[in-house]
C-alpha positions as CSV (number, residue, x, y, z in Angstrom):
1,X,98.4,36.1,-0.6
2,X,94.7,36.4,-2.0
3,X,95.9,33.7,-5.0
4,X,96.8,31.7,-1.6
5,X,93.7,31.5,-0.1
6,X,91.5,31.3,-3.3
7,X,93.3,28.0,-3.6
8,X,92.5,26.6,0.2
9,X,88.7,27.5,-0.9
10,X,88.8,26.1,-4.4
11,X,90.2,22.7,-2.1
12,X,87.7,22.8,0.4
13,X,84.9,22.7,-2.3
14,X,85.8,19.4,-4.0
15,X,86.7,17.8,-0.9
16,X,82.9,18.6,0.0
17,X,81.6,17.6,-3.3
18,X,83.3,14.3,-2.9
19,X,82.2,13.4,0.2
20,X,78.4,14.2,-0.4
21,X,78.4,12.0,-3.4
22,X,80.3,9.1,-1.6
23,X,77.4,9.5,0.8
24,X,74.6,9.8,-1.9
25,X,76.3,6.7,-3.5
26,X,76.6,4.9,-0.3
27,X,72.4,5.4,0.5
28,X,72.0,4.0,-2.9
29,X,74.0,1.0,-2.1
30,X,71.6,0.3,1.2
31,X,68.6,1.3,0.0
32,X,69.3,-1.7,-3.0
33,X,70.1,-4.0,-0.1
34,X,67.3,-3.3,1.8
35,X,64.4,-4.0,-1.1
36,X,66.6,-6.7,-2.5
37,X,66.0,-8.6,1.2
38,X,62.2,-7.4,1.0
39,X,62.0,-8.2,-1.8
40,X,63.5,-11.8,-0.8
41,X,61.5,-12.2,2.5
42,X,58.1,-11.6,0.2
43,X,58.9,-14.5,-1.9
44,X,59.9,-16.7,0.9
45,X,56.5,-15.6,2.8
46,X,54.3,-16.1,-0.8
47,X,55.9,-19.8,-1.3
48,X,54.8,-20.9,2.2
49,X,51.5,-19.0,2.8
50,X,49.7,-22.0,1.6
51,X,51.3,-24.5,4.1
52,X,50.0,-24.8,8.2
53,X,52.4,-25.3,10.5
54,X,51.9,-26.7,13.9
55,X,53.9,-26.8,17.0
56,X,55.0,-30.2,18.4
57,X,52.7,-29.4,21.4
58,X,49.7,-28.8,19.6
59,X,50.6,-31.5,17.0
60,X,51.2,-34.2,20.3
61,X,47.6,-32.5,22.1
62,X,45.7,-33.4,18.4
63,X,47.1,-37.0,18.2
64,X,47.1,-36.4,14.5
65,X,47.9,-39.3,12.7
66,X,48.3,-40.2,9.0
67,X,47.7,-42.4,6.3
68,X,50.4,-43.4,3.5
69,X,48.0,-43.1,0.0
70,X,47.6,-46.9,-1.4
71,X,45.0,-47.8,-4.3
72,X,42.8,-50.7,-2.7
73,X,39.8,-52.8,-3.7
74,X,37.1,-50.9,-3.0
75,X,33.3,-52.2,-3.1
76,X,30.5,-50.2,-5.3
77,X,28.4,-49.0,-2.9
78,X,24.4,-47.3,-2.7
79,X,23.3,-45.1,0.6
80,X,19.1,-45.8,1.1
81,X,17.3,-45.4,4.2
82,X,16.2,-48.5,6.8
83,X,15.0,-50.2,10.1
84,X,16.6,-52.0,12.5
85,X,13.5,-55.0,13.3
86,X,14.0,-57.3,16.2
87,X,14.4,-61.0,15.0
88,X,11.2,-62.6,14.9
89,X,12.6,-66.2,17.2
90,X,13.6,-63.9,19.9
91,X,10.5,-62.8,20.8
92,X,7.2,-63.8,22.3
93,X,3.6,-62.2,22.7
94,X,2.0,-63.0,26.4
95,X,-2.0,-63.3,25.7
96,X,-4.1,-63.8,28.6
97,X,-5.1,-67.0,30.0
98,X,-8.0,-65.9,32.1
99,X,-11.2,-63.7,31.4
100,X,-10.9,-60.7,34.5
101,X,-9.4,-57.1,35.5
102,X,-5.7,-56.4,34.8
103,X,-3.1,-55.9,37.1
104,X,0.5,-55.3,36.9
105,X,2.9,-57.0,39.4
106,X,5.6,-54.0,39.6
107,X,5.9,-50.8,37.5
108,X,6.9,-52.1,34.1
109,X,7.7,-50.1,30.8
110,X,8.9,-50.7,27.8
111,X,12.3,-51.6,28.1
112,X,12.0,-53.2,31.8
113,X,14.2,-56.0,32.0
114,X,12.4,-59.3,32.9
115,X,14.1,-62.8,34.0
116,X,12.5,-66.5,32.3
117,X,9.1,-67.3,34.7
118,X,8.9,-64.4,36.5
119,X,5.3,-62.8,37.2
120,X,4.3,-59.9,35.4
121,X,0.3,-59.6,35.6
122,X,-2.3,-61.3,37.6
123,X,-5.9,-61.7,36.0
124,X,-9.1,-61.3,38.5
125,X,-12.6,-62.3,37.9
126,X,-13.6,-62.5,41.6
127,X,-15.2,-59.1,41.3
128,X,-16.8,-60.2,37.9
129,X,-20.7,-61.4,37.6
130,X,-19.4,-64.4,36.0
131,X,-17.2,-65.0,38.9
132,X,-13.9,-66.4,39.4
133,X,-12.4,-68.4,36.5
134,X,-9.8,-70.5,38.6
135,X,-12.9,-71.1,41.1
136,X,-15.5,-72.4,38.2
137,X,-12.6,-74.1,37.3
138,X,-12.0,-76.3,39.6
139,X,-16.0,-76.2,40.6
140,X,-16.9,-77.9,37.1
141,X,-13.3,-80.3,37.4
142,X,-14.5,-81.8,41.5
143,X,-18.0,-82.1,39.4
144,X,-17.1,-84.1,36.2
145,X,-15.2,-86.3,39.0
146,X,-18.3,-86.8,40.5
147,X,-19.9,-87.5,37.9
148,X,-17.6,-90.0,36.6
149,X,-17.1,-91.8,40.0
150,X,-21.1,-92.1,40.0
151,X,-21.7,-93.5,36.6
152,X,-18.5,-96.1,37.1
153,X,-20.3,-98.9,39.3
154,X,-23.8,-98.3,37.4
155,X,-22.2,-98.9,34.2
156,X,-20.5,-102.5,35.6
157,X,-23.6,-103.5,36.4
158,X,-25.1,-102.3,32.6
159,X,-27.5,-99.9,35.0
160,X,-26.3,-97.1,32.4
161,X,-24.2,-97.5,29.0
162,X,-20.8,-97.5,28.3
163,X,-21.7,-94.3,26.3
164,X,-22.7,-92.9,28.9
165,X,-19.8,-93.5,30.9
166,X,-17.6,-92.6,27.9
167,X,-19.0,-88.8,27.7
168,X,-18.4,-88.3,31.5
169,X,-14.9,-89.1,31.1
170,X,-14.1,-86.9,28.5
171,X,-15.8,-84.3,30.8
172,X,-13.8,-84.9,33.3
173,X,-10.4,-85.4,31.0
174,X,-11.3,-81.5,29.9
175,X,-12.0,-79.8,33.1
176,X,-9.2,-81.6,34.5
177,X,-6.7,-80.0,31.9
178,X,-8.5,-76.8,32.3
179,X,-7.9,-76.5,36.2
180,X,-4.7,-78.1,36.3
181,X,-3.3,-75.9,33.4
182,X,-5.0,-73.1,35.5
183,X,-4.4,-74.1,39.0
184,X,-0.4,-73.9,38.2
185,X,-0.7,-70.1,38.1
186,X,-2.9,-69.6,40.6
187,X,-2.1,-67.1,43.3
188,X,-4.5,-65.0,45.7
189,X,-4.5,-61.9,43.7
190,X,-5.7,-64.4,40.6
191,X,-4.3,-66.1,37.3
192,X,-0.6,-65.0,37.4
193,X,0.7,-64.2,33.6
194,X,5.2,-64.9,33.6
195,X,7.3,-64.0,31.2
196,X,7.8,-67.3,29.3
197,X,11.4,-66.0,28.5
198,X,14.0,-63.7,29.7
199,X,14.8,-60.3,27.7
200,X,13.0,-57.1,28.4
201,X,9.7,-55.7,27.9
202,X,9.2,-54.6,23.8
203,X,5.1,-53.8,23.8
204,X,2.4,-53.2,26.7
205,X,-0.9,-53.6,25.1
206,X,-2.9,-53.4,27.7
207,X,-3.3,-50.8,30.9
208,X,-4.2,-51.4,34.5
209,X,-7.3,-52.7,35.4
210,X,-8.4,-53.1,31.8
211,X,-10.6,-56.0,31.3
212,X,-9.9,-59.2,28.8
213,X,-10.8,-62.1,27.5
214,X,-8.7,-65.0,27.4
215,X,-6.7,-65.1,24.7
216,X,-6.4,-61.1,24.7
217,X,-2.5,-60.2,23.8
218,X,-1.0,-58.6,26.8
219,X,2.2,-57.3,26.2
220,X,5.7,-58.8,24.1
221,X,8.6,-60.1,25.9
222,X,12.0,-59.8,23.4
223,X,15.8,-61.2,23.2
224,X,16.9,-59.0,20.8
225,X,19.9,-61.3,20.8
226,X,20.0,-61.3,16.7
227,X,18.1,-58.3,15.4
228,X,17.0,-57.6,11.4
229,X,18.3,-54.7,9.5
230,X,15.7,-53.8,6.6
231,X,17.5,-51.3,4.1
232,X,14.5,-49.9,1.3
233,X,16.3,-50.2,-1.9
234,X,14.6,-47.6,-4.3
235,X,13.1,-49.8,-7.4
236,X,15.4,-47.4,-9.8
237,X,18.5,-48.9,-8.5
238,X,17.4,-52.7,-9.0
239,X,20.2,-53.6,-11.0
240,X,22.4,-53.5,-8.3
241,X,20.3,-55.8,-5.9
242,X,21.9,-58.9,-7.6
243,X,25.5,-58.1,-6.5
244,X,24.3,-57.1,-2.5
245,X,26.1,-59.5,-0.6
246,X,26.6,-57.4,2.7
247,X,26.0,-53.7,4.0
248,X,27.2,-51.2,6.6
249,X,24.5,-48.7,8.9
250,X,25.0,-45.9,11.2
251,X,21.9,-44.8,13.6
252,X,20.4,-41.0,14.3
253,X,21.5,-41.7,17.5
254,X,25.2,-42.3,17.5
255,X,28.4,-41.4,15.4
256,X,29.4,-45.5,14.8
257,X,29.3,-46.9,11.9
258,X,28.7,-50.7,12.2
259,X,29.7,-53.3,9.5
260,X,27.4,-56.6,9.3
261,X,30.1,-58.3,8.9
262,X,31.9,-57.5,12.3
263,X,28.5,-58.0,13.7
264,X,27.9,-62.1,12.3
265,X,25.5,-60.9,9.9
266,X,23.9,-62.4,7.0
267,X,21.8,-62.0,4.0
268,X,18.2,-63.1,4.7
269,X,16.4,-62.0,1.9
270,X,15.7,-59.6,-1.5
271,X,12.8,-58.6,-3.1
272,X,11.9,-59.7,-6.2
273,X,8.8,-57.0,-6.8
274,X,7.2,-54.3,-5.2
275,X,3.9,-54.5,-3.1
276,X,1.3,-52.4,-1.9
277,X,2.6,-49.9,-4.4
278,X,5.4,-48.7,-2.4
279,X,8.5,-48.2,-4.6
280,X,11.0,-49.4,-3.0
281,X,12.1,-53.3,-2.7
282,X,12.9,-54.4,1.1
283,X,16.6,-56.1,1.4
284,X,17.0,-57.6,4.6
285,X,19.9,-59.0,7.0
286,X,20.5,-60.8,10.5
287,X,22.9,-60.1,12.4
288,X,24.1,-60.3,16.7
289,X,22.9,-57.0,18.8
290,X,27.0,-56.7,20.4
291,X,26.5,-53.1,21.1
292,X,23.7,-50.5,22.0
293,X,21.7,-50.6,19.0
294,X,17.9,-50.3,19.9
295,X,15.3,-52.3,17.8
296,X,12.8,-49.6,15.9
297,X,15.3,-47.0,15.2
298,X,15.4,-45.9,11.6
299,X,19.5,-46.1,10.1
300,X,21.2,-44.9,7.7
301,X,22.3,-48.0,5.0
302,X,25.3,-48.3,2.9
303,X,24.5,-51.8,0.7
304,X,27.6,-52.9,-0.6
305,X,27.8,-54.9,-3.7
306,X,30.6,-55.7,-6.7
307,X,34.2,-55.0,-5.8
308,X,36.4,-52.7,-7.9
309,X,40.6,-52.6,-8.2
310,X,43.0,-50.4,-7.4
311,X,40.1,-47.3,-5.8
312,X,41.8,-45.0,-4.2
313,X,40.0,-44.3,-0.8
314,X,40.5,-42.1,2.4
315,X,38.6,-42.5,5.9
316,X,35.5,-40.5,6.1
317,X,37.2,-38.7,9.0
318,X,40.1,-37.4,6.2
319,X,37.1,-34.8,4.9
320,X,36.4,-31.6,5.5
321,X,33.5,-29.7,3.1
322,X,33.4,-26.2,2.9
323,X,31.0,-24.6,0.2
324,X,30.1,-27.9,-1.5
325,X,34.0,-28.7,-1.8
326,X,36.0,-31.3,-0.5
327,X,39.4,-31.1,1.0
328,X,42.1,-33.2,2.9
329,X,44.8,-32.2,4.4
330,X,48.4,-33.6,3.1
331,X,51.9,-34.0,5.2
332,X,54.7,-32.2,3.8
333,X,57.5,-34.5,2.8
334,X,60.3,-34.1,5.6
335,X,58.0,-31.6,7.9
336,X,56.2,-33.9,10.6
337,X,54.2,-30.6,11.4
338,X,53.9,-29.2,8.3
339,X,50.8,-29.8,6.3
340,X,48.9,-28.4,3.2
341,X,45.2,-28.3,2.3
342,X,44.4,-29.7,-0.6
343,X,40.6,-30.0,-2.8
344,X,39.6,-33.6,-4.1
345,X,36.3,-34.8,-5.7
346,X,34.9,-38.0,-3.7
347,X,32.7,-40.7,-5.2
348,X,31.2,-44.1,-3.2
349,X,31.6,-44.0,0.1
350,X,30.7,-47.1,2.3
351,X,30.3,-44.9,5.6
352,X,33.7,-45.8,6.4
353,X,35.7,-44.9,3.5
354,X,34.7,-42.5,0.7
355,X,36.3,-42.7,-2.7
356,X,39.0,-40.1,-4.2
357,X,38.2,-40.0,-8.2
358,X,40.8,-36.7,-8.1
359,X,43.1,-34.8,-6.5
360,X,45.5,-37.7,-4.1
361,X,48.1,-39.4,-5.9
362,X,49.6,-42.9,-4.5
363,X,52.5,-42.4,-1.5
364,X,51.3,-38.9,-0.1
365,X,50.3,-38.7,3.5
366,X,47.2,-38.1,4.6
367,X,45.9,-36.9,7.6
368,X,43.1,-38.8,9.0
369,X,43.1,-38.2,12.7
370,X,43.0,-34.6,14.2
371,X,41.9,-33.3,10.7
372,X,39.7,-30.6,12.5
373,X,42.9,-29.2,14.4
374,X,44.6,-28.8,11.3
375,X,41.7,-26.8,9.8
376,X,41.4,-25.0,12.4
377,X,45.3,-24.1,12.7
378,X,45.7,-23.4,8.9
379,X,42.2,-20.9,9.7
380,X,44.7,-18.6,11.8
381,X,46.9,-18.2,8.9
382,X,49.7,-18.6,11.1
383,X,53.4,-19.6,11.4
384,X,55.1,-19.9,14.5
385,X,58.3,-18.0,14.8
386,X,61.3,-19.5,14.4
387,X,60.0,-22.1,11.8
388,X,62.2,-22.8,8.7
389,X,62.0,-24.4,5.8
390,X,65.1,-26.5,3.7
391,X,63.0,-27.3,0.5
């Protein structure tokens, strides 16, 4: 009876041992599985934590679009500083035609639009000691008439020279010029001063009821229908004036950059030496003022000169700089939404387009529309869930 029973225990006991290592070996098992997929979902994390992933909403809201990588002629280019000058033939300086008190017409500025003959200033001397120009005027022209009509029948009948008749004509011929010329002009208020051309107001030299003289410049009426672009080409860089053939600007005032060549320009002239000691030798173009680009305003010049082959090139609006580095950001092959950040050093740029010396290779996809969404996106260091990748 005891052997019996000593046998059900002895049973019992490996039954339990059994069990409890079947379990220990079964933990084992899982606890393998589970770091094995940690293990696996770390890796598949760490080879995608350099990629940014955007969702077709946010992709469609920042119209991102791309460009395919293609080596292209590509011009060697110098940034300087310059003008923009109105053209010279489109523009005319008013002087006064009268000596007397100033006095503007309506409230004009610089930059009031005038029309072709319309009055801007009228001139009066009827308050002057002197007295009224238009008055004497015409006083000394009905006197040299006079005059002339006088000495006509004395002189047929040889009561006074010829020579003497001779010099009353030509007194009369002047102060008939002088009060006709005047006389066309005249108004009430005085000698009216019109705007021999249409445009609008460049310079006012003079202020209301300021005195002058005939001859005094009152104020410049410009076009600006062609305009000048002077670029200051520093004399340390005069090897490359020879090969200038056109250039691109941008103003302080606006995020365009124009190209002379889109704007009918052309080359008007290049310095051959520097004067007044400045050290810089003046390049100048012409070109049509076909958008808002004010005369005076100091630009931003990109002369472009010799073409080179096969440059690869990326819009300006490809860059982002962060810490004196350059990046662009690159499509994944396959992943319309997928994109990667990637450094490059630049070279020229022409304001437009900035040279890639390193870093693109030819057929990758760059973004070069909605680059600041993608920055901004791959900032958040996130990917949305769901996402997978098939590489």
């Amino acid at each position: 009876m005891n052997t019996h029973i000593i046998i059900l225990y002895i049973s019992a006991a490996l039954f339990l041992f059994g069990c409890g290592a079947h379990s220990h070996d079964h933990e084992k098992e899982n606890d393998a599985e589970y770091h094995d997929h940690e293990k696996e979902t770390e890796a598949e994390v760490h080879s995608h934590a350099d990629e940014i992933v955007l969702t077709p909403a946010q992709a469609k809201e920042a119209n991102i679009k791309t460009e395919t990588v293609e080596p292209r002629t590509f011009a060697e280019t110098l940034k300087v500083s310059g003008q923009i000058l109105p053209s010279l033939s489109d523009e005319q300086t008013i002087t006064a035609s009268a000596n007397g008190i100033v006095s503007f017409t309506s409230n004009l500025a610089s930059g009031s639009s005038v029309t072709q003959g319309q009055t801007l200033i009228t001139i009066s001397s009827d308050d002057l000691e002197q007295g009224s120009a238009p008055l004497k005027a015409k006083a000394e022209y009905e006197a040299a008439l006079s005059e002339y009509n006088r000495l006509r029948p004395l002189a047929d009948q040889q009561i006074v020279s010829q020579r003497q008749l001779e010099d009353a004509r030509l007194r009369l011929e002047s102060a008939k010029a002088a009060y006709q010329g005047m006389a066309t002009s005249l108004s009430p208020q005085g000698v009216k001063v019109s705007a021999p051309i249409g445009g609008y107001v460049k310079d006012i030299n003079v202020s209301q009821g300021d005195y002058v003289s005939t001859g005094t410049p009152l104020l410049t009426v410009t076009q600006a229908r062609r305009l000048t672009l002077r670029a200051d080409l520093p004399a340390s860089a005069y090897n490359i004036l020879s090969h200038v053939s056109t250039a691109h600007f941008i103003t302080s005032y606006s995020d365009t950059v124009y190209s002379l060549n889109d704007l009918g320009g052309t080359l008007l002239s290049k310095a051959k030496s520097l004067s007044d000691g400045s050290p810089y030798l003046p390049v100048t173009f012409s070109f049509d003022n076909r958008g808002d680009i004010l005369p005076g305003a100091y630009v931003d010049v990109w002369l472009i000169a010799q073409p080179r082959k096969d440059i690869i090139t990326v819009p300006t609006s490809a860059l982002t700089e962060s810490q004196g580095l350059y990046y662009v950001y690159l499509q994944v092959k396959g992943e319309e939404h997928c994109f990667t950040k990637c450094e490059v050093r630049i070279g020229m740029s022409d304001g437009k387009r900035v040279e890639i010396t390193k870093g693109l290779s030819k057929g990758e996809k760059v973004v070069v529309q909605g680059t600041m969404q993608v920055k901004l996106a791959g900032a958040s260091s996130a990917i949305p869930e769901g996402h997978s990748h098939s590489h």
